[in-house]
N, C-alpha and C positions, 0 to 999 in steps of 0.2 A: 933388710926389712922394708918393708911395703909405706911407704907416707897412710898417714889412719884415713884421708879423704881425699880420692880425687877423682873432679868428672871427667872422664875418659873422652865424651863427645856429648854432641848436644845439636841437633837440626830442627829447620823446621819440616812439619808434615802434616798431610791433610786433617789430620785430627787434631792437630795445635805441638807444640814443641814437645819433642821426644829427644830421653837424656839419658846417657850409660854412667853410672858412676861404681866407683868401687872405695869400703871401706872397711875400716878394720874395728873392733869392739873386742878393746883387751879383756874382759869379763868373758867372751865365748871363745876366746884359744885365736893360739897360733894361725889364722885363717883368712884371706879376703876375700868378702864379701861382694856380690855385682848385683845390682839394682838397675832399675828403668824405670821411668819417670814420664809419665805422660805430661805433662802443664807443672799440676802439683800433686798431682794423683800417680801413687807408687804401681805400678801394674805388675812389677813381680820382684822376686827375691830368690838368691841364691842360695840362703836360707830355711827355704820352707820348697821343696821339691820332690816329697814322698809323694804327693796326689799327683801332679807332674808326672814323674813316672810309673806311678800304679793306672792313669789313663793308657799307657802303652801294655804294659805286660797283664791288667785284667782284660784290654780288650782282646788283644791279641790272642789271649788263652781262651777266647768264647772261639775261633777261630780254626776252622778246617782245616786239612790241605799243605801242600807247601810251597814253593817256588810263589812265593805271596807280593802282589801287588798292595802297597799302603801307604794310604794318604793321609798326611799329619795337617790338618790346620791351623797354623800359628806357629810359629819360630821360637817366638820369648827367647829365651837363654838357650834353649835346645834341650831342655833336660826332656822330652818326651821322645824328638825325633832320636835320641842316643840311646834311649830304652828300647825304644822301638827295634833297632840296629842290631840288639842284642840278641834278636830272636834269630837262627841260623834261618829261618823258612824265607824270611824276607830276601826279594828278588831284586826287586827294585824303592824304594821310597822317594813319594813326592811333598813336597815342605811346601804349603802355600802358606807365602806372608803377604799382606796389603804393602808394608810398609818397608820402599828397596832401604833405608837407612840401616834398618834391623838384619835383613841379609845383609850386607855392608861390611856390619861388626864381624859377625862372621868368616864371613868370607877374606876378611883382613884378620881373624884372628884376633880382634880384639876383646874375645870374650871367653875362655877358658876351652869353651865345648867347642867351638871353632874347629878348631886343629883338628879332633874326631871326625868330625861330619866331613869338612872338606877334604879328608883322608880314606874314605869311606865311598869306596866308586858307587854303591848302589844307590848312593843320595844322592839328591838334587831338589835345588829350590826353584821354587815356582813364586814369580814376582804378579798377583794379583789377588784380587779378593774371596778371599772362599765362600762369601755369600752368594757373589755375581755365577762363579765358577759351579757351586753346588747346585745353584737350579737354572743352568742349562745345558741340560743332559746332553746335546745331540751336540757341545763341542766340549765340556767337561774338562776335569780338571787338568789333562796333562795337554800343553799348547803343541806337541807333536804326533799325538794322536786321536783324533776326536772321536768323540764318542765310549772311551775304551771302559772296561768295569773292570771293579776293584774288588780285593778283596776285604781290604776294611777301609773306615775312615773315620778318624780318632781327631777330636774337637776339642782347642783349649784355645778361645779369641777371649770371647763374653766371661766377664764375673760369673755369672750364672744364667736360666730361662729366662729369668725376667730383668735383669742386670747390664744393661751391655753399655759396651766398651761405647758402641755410636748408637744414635738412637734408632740410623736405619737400620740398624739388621733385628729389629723387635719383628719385621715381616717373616723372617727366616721361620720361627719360632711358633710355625702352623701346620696341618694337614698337609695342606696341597703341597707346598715348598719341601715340606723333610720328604714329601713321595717323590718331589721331583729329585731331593739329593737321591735318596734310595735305589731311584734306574740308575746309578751307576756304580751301586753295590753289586755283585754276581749275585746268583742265587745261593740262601746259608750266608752271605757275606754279615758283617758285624758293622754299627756306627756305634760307637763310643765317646762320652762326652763329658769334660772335666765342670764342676761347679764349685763355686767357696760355700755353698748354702749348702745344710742338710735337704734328703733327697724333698721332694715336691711331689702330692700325688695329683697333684693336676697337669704336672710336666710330663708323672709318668704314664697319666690319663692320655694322654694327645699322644705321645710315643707309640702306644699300643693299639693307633686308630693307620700307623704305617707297619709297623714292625711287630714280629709272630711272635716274639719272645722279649721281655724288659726286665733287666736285674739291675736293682742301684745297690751304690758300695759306699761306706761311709770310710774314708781315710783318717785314721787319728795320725797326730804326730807333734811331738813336743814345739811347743813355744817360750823359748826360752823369758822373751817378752812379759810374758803373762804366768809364769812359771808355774804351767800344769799344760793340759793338752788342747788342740786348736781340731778342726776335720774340716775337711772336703767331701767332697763326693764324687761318685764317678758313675756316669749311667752308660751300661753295658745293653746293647739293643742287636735283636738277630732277624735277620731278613728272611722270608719264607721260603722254601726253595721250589714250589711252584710254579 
């Protein structure tokens, strides 16, 4: 049986000290639990990952085609990149994290999803910032091919639009910058993007000043915490094929 607490690791990094811990809560079953911790600020839970993977399998379903190029921004725990995986179309997937600590865990297997991803030849992580990477098209995201377009690109960094993890990427969260992520969507290609906030029609106002078509999806799913139900959302966006 698992010890009820213990921090697995704990570095520093450009955004202040990041921490993996794992515990256990006899009240919700047989189970441990993995957590990350930015300072004192929880950024995710292994517990709550239905919106997590509904960013992959709603976006991916707005999604043409097969032999599929997709870009996951954000690592966290991997529940997205592993959803993502599920899909037989995907060809290759690119994981950009900011932060090498967080591949790290992975990559050592120190975090349950590990072992899938790094088993999983079509993966691979990409060690930079997805805001830097998303608007500038003409070397993009994957550092061995510049320029290349994708078929999707599914976002889970920022709490929400107006929320974020750091306060530079409030830039990302405009016209000009999401048109620049978008040259490197293909044409039809899809951006998908995870929030803790119900949908926003001002988010989904500037969405539809880049992109031909905008669905938001509201994720319910139990909180044991709060004992009834908690949502996310997930905004599903489609690139014109003009």
């Amino acid at each position: 049986m698992s010890a009820m607490f213990e921090e697995i690791d704990s570095q520093p990094s450009p955004l202040g000290e990041i921490s993996l811990r794992r515990r256990r809560i006899p009240a919700l079953g047989d189970r441990d639990i993995y957590e990350v911790k930015l300072g004192e600020e929880f950024l995710m839970s292994s517990m709550f990952v239905e919106a997590e993977e509904a960013l992959s399998t709603l976006g991916l379903a707005a999604v043409q085609g097969d032999k599929l190029n997709v870009v996951v921004g954000g690592l966290g725990l991997g529940y997205t990149a592993v959803a993502a995986l599920k899909d037989e179309r995907i060809a290759e997937l690119l994981v950009v994290e900011a932060l090498d600590t967080v591949i790290g865990w992975h990559k050592d297997e120190l975090v349950p999803l590990g072992k899938t991803l790094n088993a999983d030849v079509r993966n691979r992580y990409v060690h930079g910032s997805f805001f830097d990477l998303a608007t500038a098209p003409d070397a993009g995201f994957d550092p061995d091919s510049a320029g290349k377009k994708f078929d999707a690109i599914l976002l889970d960094i920022d709490h929400s639009p107006t929320e974020y993890l750091n306060a530079g990427n409030a830039s990302f969260y405009t016209t000009e910058n999401l048109a620049l992520m978008a040259e490197q969507l293909k044409p039809g290609g899809v951006f998908a993007m995870w929030s803790q906030n119900l949908p926003e029609e001002r988010f989904e106002a500037l969405l539809k000043t880049v992109f031909e078509a905008v669905d938001s999806h509201v994720i319910s799913f139990y909180n044991p915490f709060l004992n009834g139900e908690s949502t996310n959302s997930v905004y599903v966006c489609v690139k014109g094929t003009a």
